[in-house]
mmJSON file of the N, C-alpha and C atoms, coordinates in Angstrom:
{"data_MODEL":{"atom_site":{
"group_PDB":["ATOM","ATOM","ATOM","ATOM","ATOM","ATOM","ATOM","ATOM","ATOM","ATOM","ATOM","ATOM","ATOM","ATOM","ATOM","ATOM","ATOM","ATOM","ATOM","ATOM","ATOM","ATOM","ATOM","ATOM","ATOM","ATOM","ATOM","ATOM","ATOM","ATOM","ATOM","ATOM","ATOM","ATOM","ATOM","ATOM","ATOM","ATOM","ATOM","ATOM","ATOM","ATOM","ATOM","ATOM","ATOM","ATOM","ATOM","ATOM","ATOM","ATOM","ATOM","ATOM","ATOM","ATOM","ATOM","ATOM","ATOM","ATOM","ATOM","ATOM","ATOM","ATOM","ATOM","ATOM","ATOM","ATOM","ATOM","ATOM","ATOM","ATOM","ATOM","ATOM","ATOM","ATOM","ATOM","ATOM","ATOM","ATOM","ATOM","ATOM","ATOM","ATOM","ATOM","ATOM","ATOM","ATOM","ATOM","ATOM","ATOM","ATOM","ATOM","ATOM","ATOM","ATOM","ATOM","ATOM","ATOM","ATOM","ATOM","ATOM","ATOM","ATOM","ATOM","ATOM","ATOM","ATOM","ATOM","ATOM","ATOM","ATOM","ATOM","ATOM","ATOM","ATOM","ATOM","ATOM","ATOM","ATOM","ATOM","ATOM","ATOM","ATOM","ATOM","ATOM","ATOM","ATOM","ATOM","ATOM","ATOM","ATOM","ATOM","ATOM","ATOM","ATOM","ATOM","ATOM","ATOM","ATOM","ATOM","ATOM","ATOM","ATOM","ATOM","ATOM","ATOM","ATOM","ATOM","ATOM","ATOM","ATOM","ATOM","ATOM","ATOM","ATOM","ATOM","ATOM","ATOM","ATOM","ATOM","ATOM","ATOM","ATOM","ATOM","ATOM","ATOM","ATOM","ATOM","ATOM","ATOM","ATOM","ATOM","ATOM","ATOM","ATOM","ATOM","ATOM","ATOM","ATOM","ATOM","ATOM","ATOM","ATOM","ATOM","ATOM","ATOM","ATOM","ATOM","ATOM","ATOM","ATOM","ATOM","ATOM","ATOM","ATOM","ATOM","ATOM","ATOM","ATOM","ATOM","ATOM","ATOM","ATOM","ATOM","ATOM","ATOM","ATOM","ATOM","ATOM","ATOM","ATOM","ATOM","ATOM","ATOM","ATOM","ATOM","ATOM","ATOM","ATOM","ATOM","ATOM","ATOM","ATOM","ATOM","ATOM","ATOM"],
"id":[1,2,3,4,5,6,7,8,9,10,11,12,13,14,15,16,17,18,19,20,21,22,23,24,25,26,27,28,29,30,31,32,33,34,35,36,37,38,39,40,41,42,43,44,45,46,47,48,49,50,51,52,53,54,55,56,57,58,59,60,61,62,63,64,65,66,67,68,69,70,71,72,73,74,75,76,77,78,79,80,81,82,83,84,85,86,87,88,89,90,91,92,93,94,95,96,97,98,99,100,101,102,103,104,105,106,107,108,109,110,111,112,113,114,115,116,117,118,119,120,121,122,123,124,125,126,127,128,129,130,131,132,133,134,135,136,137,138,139,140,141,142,143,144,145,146,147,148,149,150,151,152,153,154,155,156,157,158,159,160,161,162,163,164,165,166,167,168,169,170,171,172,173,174,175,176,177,178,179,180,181,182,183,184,185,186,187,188,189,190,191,192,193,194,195,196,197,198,199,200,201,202,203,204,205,206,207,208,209,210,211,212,213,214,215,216,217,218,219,220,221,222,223,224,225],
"type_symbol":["N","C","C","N","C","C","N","C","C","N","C","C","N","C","C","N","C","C","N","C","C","N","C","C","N","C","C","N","C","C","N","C","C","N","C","C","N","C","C","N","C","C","N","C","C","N","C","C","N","C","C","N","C","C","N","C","C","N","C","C","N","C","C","N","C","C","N","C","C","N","C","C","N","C","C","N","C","C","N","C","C","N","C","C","N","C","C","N","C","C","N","C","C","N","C","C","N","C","C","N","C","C","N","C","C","N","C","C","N","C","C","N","C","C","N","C","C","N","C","C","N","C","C","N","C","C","N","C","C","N","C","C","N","C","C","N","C","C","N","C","C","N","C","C","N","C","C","N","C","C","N","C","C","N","C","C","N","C","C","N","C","C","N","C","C","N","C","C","N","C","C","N","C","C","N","C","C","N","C","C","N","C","C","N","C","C","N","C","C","N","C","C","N","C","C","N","C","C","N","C","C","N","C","C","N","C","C","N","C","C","N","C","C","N","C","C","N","C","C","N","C","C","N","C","C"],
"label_atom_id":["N","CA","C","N","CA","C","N","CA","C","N","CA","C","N","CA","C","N","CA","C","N","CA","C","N","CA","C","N","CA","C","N","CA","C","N","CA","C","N","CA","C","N","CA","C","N","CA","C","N","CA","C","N","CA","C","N","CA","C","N","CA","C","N","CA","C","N","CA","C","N","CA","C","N","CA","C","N","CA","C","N","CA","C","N","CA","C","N","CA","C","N","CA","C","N","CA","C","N","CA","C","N","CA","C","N","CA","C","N","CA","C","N","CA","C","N","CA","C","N","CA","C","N","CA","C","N","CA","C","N","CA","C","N","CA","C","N","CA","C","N","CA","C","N","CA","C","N","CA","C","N","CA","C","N","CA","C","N","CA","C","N","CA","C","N","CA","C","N","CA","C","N","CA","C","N","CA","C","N","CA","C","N","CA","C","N","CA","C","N","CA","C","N","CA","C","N","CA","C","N","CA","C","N","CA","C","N","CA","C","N","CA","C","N","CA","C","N","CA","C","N","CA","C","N","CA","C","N","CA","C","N","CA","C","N","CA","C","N","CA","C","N","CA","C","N","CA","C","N","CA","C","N","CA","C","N","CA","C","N","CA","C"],
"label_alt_id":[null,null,null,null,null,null,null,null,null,null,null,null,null,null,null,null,null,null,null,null,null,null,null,null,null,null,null,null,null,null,null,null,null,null,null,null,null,null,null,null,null,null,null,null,null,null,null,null,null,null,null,null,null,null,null,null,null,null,null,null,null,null,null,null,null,null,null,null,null,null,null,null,null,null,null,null,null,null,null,null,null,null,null,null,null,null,null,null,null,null,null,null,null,null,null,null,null,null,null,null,null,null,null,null,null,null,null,null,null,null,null,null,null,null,null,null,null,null,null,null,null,null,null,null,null,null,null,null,null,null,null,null,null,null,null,null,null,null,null,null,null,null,null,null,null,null,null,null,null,null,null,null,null,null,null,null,null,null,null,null,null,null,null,null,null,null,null,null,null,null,null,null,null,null,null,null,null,null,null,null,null,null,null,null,null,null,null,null,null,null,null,null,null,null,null,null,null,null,null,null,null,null,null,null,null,null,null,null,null,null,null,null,null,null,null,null,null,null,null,null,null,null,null,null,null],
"label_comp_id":["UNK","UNK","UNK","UNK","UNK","UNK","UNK","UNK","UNK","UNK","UNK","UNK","UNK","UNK","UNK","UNK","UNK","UNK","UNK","UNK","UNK","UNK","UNK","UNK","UNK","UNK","UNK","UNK","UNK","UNK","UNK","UNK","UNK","UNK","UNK","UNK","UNK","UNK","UNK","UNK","UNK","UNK","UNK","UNK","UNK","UNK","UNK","UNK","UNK","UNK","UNK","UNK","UNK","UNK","UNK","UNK","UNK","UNK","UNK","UNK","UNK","UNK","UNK","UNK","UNK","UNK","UNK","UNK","UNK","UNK","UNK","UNK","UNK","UNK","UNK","UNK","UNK","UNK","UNK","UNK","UNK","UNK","UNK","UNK","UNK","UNK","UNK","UNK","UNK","UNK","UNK","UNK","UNK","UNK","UNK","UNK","UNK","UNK","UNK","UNK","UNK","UNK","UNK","UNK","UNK","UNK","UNK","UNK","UNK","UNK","UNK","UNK","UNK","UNK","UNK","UNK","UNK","UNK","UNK","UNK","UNK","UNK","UNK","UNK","UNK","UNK","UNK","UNK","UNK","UNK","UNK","UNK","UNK","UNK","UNK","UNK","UNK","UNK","UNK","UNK","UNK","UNK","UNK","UNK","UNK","UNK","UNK","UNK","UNK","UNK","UNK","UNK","UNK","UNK","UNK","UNK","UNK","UNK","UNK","UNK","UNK","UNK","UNK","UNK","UNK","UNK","UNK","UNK","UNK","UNK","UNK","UNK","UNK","UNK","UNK","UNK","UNK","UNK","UNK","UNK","UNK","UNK","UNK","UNK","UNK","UNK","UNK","UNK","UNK","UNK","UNK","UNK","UNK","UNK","UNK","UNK","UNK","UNK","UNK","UNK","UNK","UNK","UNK","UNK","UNK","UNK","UNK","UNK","UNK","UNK","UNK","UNK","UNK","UNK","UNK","UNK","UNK","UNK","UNK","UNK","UNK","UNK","UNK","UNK","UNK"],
"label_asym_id":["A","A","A","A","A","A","A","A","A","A","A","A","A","A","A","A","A","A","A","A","A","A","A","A","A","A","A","A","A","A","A","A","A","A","A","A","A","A","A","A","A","A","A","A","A","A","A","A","A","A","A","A","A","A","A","A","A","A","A","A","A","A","A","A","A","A","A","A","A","A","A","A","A","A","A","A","A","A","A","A","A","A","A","A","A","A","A","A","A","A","A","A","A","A","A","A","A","A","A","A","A","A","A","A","A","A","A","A","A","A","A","A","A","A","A","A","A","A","A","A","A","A","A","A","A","A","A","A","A","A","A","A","A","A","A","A","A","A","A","A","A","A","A","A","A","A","A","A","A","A","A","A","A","A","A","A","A","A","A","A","A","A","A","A","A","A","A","A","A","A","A","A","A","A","A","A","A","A","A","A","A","A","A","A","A","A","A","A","A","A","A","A","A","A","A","A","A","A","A","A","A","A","A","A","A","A","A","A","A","A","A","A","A","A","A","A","A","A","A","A","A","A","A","A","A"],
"label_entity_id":["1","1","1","1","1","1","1","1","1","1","1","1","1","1","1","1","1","1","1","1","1","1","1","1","1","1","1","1","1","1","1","1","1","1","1","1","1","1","1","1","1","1","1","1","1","1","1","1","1","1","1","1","1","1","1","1","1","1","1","1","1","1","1","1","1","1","1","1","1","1","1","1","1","1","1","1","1","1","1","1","1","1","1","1","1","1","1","1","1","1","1","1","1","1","1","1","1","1","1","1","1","1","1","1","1","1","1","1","1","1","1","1","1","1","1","1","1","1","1","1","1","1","1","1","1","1","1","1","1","1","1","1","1","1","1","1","1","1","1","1","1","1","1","1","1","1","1","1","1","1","1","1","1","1","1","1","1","1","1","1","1","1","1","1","1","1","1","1","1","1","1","1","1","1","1","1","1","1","1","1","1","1","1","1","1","1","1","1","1","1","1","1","1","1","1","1","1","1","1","1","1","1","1","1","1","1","1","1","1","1","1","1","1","1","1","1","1","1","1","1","1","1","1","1","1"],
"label_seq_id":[1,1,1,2,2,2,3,3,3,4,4,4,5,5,5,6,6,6,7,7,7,8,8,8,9,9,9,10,10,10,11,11,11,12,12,12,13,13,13,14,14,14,15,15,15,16,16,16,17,17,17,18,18,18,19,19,19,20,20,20,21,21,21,22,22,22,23,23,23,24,24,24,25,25,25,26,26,26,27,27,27,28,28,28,29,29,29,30,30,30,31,31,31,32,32,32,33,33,33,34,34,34,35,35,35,36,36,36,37,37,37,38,38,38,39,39,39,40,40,40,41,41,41,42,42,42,43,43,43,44,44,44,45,45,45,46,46,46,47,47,47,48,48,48,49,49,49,50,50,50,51,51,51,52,52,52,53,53,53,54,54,54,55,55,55,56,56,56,57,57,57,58,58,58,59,59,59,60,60,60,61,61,61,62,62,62,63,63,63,64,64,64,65,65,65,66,66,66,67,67,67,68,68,68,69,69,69,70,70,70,71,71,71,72,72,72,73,73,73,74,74,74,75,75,75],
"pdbx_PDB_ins_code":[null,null,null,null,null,null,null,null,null,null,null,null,null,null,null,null,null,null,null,null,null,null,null,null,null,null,null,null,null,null,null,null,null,null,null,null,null,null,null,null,null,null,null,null,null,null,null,null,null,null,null,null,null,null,null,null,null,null,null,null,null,null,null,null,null,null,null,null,null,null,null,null,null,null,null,null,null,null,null,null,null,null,null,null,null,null,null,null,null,null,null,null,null,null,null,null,null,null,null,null,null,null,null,null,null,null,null,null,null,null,null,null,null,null,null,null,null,null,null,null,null,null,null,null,null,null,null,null,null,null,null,null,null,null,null,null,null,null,null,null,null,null,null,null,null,null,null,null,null,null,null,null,null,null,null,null,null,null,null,null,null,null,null,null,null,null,null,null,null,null,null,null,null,null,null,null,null,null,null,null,null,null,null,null,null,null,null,null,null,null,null,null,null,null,null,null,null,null,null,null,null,null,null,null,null,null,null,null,null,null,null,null,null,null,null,null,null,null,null,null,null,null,null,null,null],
"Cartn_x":[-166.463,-165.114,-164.827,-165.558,-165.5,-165.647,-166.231,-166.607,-164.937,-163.802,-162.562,-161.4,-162.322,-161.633,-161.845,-160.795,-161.232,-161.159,-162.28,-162.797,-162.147,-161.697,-161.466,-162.61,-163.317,-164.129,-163.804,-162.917,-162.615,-164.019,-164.771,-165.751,-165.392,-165.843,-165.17,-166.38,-167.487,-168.793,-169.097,-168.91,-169.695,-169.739,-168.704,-168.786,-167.624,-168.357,-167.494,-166.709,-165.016,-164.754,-164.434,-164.158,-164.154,-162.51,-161.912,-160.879,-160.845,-160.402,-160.167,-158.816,-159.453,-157.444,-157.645,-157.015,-157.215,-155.503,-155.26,-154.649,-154.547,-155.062,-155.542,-155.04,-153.361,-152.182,-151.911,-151.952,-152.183,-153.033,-153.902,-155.022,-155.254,-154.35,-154.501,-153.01,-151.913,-151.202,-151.411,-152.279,-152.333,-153.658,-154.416,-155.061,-154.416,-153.233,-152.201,-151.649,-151.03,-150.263,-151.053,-152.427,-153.582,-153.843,-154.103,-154.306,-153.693,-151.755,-151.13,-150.438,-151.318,-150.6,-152.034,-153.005,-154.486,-154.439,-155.268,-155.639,-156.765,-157.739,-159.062,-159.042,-159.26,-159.105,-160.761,-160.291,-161.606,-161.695,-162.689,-162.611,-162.907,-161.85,-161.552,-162.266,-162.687,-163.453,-162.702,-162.009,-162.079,-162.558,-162.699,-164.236,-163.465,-163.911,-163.484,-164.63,-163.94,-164.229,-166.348,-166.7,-167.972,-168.473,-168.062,-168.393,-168.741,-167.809,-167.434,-166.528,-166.995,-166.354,-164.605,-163.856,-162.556,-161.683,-161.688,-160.675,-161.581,-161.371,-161.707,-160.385,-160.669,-159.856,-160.862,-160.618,-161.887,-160.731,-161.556,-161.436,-160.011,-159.843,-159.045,-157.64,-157.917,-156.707,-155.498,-156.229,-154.57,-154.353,-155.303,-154.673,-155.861,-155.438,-156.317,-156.872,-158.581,-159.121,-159.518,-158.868,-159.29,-160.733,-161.616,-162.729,-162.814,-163.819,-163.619,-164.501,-163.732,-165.154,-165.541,-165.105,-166.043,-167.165,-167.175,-168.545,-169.118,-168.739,-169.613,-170.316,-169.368,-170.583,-171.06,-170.92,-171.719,-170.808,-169.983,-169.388,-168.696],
"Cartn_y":[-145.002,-144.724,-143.229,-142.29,-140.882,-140.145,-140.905,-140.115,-139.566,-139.857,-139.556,-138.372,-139.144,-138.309,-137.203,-136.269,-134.95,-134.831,-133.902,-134.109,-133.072,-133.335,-132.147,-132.142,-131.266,-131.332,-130.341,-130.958,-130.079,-129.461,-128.264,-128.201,-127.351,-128.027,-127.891,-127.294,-126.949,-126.272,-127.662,-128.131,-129.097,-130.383,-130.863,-131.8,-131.43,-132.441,-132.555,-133.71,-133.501,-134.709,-134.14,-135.301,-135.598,-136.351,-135.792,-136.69,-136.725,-137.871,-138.377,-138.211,-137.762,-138.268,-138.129,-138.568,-138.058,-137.292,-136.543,-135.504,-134.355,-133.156,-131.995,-131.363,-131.574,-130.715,-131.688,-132.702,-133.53,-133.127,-132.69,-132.399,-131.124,-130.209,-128.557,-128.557,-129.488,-129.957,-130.378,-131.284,-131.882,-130.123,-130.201,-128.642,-127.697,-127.678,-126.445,-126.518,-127.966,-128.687,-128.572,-129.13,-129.491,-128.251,-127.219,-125.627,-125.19,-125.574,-124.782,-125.324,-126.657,-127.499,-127.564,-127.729,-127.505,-126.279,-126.597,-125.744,-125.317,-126.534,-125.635,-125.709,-125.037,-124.053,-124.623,-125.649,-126.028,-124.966,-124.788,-123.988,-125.229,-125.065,-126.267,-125.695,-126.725,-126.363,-127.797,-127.458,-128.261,-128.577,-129.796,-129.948,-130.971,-130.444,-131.317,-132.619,-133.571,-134.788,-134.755,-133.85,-133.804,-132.686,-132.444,-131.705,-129.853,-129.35,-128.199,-127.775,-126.518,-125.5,-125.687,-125.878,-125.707,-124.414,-124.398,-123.884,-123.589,-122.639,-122.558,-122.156,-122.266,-121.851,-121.747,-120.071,-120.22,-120.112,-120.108,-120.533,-119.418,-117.767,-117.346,-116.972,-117.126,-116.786,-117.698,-119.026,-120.239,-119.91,-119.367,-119.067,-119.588,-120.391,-120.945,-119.508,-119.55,-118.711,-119.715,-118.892,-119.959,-119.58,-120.541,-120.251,-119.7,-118.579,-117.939,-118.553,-119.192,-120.096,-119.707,-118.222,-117.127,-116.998,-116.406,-115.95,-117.19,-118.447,-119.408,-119.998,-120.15,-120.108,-119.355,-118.186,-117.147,-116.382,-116.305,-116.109,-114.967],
"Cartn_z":[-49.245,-49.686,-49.719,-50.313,-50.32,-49.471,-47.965,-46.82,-46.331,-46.777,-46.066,-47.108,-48.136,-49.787,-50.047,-50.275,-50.768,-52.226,-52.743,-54.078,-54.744,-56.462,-57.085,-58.288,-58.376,-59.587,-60.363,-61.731,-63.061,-63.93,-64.043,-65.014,-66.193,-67.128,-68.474,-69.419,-68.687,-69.734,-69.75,-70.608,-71.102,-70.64,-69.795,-69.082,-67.794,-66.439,-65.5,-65.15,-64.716,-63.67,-62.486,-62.172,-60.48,-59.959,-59.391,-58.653,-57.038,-56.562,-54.962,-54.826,-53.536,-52.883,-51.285,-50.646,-49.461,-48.877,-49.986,-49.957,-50.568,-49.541,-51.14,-51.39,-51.339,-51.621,-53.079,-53.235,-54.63,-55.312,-54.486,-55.805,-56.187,-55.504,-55.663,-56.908,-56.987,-57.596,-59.013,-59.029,-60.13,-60.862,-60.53,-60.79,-61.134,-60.444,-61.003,-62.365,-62.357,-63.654,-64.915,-64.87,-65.579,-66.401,-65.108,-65.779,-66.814,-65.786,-67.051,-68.423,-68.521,-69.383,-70.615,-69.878,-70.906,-71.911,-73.072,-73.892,-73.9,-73.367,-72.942,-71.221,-70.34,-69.276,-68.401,-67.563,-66.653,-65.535,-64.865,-63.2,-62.617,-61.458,-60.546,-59.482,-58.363,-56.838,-56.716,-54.875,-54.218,-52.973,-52.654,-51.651,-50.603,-49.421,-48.375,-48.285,-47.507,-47.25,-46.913,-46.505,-46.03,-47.67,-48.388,-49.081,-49.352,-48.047,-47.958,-49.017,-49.522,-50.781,-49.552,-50.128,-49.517,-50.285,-51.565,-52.225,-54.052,-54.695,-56.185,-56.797,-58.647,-59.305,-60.373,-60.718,-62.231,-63.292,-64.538,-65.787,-66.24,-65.777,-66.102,-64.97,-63.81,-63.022,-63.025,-63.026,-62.786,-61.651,-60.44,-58.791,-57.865,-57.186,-55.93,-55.31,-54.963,-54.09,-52.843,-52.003,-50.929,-49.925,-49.934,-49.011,-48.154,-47.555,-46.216,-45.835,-44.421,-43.771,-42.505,-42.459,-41.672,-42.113,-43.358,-44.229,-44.413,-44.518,-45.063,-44.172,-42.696,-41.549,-40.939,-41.507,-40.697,-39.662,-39.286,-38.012,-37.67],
"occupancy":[1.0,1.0,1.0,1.0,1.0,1.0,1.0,1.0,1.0,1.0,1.0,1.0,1.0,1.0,1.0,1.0,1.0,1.0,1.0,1.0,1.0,1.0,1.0,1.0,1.0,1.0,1.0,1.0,1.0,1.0,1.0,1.0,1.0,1.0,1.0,1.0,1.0,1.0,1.0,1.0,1.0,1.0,1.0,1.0,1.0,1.0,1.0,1.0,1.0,1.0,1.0,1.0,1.0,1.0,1.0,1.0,1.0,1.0,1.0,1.0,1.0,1.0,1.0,1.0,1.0,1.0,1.0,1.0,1.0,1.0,1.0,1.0,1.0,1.0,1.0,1.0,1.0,1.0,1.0,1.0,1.0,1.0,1.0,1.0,1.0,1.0,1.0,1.0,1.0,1.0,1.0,1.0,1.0,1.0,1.0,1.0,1.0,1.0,1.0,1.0,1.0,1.0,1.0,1.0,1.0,1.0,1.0,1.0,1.0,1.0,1.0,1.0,1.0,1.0,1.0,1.0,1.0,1.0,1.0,1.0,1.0,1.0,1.0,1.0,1.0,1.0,1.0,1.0,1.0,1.0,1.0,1.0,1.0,1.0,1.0,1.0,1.0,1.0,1.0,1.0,1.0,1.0,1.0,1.0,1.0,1.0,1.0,1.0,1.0,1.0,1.0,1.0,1.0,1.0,1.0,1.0,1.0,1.0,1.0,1.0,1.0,1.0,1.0,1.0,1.0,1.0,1.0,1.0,1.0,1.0,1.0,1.0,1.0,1.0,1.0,1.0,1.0,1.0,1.0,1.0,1.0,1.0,1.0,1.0,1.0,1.0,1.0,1.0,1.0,1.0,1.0,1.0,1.0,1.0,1.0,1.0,1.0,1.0,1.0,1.0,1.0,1.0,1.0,1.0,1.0,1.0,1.0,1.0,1.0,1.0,1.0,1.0,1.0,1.0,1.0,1.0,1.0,1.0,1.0,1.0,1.0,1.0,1.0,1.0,1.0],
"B_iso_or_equiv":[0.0,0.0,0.0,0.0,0.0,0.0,0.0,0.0,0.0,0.0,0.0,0.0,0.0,0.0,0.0,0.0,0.0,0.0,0.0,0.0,0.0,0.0,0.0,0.0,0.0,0.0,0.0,0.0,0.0,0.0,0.0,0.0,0.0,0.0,0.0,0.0,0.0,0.0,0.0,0.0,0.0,0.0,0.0,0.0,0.0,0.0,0.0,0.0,0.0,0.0,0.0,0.0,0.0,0.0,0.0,0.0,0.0,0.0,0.0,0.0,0.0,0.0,0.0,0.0,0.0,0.0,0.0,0.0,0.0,0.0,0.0,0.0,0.0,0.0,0.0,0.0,0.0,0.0,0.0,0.0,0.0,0.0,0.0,0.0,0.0,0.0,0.0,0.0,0.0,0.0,0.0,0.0,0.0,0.0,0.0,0.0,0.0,0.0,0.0,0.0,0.0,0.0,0.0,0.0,0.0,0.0,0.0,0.0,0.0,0.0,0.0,0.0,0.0,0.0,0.0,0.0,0.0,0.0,0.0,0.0,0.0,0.0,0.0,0.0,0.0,0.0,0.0,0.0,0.0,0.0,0.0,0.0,0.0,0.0,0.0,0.0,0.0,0.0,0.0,0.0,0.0,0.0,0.0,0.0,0.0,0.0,0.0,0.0,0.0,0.0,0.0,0.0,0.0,0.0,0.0,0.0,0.0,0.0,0.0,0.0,0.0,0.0,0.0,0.0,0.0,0.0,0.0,0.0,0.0,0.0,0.0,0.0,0.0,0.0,0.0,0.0,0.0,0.0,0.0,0.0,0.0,0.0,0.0,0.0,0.0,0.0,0.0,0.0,0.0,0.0,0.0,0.0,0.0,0.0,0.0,0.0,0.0,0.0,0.0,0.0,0.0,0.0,0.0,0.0,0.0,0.0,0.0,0.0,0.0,0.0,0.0,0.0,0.0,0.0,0.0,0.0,0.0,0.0,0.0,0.0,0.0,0.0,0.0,0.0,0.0],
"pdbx_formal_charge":[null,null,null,null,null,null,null,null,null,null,null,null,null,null,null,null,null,null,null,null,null,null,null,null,null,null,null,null,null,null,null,null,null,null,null,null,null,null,null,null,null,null,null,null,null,null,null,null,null,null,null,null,null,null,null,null,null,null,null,null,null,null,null,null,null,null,null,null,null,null,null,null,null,null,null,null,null,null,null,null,null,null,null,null,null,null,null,null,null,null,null,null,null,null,null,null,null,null,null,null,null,null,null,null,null,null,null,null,null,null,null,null,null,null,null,null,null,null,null,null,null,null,null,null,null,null,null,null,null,null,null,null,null,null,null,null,null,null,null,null,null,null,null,null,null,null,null,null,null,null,null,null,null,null,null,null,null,null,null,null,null,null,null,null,null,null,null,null,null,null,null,null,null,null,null,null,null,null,null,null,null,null,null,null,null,null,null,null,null,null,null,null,null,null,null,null,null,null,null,null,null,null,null,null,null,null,null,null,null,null,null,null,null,null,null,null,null,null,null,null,null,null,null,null,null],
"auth_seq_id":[1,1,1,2,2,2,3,3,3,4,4,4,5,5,5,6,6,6,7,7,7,8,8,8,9,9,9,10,10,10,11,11,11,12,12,12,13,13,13,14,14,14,15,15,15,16,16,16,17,17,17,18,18,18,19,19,19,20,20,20,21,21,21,22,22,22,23,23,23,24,24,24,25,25,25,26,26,26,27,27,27,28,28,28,29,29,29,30,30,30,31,31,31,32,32,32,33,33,33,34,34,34,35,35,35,36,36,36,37,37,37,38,38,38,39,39,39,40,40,40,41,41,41,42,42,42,43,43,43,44,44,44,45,45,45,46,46,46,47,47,47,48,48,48,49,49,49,50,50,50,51,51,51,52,52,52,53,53,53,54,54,54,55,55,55,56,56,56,57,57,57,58,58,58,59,59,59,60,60,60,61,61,61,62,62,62,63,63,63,64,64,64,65,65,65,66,66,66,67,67,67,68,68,68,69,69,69,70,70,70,71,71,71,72,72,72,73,73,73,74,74,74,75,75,75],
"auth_comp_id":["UNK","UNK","UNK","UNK","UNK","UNK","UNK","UNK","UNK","UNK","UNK","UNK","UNK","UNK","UNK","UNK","UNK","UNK","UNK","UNK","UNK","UNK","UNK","UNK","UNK","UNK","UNK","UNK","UNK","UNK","UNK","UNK","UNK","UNK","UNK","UNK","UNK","UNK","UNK","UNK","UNK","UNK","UNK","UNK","UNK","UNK","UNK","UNK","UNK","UNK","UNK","UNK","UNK","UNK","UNK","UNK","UNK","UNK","UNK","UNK","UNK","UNK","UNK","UNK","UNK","UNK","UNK","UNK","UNK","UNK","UNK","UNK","UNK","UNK","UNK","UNK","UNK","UNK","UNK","UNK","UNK","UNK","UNK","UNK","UNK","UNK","UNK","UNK","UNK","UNK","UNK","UNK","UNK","UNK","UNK","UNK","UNK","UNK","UNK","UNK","UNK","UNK","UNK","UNK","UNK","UNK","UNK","UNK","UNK","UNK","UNK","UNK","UNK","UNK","UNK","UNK","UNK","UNK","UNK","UNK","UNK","UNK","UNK","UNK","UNK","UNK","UNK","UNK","UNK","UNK","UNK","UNK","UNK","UNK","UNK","UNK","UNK","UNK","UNK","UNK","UNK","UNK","UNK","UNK","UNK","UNK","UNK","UNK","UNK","UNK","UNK","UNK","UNK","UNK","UNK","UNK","UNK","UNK","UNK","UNK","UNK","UNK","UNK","UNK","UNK","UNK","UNK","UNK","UNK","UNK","UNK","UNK","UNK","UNK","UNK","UNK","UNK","UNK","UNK","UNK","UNK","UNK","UNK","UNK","UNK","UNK","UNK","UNK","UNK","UNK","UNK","UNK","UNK","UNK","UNK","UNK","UNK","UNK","UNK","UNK","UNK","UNK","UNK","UNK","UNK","UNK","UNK","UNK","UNK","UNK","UNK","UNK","UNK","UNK","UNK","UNK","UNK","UNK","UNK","UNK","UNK","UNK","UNK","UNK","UNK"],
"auth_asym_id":["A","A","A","A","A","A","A","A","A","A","A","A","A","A","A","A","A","A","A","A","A","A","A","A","A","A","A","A","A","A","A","A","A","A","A","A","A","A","A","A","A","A","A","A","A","A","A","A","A","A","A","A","A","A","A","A","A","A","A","A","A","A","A","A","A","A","A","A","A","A","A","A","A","A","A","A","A","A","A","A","A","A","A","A","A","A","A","A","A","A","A","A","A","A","A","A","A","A","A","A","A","A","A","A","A","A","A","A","A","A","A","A","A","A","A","A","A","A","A","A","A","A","A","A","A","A","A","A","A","A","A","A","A","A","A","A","A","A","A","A","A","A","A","A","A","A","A","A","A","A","A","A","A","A","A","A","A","A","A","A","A","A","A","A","A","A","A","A","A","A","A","A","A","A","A","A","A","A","A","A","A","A","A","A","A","A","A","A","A","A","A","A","A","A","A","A","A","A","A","A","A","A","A","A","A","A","A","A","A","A","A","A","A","A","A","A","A","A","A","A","A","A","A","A","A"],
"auth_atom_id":["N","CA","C","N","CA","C","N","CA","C","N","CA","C","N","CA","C","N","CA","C","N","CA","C","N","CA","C","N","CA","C","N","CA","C","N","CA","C","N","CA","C","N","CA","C","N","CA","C","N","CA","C","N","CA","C","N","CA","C","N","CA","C","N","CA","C","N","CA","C","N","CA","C","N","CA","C","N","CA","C","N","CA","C","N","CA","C","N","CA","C","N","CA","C","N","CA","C","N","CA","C","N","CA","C","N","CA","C","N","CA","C","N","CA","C","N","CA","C","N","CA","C","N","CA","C","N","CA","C","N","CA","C","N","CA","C","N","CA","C","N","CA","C","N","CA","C","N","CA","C","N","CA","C","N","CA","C","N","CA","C","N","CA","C","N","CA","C","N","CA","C","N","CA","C","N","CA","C","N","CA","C","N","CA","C","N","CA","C","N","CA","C","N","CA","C","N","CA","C","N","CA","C","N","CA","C","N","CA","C","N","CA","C","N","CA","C","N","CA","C","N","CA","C","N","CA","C","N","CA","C","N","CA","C","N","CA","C","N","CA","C","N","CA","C","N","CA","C","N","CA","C","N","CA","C","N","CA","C","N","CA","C"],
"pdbx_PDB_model_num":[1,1,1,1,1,1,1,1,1,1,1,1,1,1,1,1,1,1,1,1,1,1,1,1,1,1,1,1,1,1,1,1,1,1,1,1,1,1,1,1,1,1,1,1,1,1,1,1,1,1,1,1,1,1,1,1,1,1,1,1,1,1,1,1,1,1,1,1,1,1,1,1,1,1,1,1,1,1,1,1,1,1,1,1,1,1,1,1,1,1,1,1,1,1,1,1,1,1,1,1,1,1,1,1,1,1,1,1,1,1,1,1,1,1,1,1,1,1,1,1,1,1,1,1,1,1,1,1,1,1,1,1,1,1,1,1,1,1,1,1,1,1,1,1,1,1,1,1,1,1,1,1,1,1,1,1,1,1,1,1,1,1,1,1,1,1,1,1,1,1,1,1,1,1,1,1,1,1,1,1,1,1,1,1,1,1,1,1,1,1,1,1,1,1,1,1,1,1,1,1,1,1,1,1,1,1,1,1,1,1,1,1,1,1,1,1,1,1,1,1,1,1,1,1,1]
}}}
């Protein structure tokens, strides 16, 4: 089922979740909302379908960093 799904994993220190979608404009969405609506402040990573770093958000910006996937393959 997850081989097609792109993953959002909220980490919260102390515990993690996980959301699917196989759309990651929903899930860079709902991450945005989540951020600015929470009182305690997860760092989000989102992960493509094979489990490539796609996109982060840490604990203080509230701003997508998006992966360079020059540097990550080398290239």
């Amino acid at each position: 089922m997850s081989a097609t799904l792109f993953r959002l994993v909220a980490d919260y220190e102390t515990a993690k979740s996980e959301l699917f979608s196989s759309d990651p404009a929903v899930l860079r969405l709902f991450a945005r909302d989540h951020y600015r609506a929470a009182t305690i402040k997860p760092a989000f990573t989102l992960l493509t379908p094979d489990g490539q770093l796609l996109a982060s958000m840490d604990y203080w910006s509230g701003q997508w960093v998006e992966e360079d996937t020059d540097q990550a393959t080398g290239a």
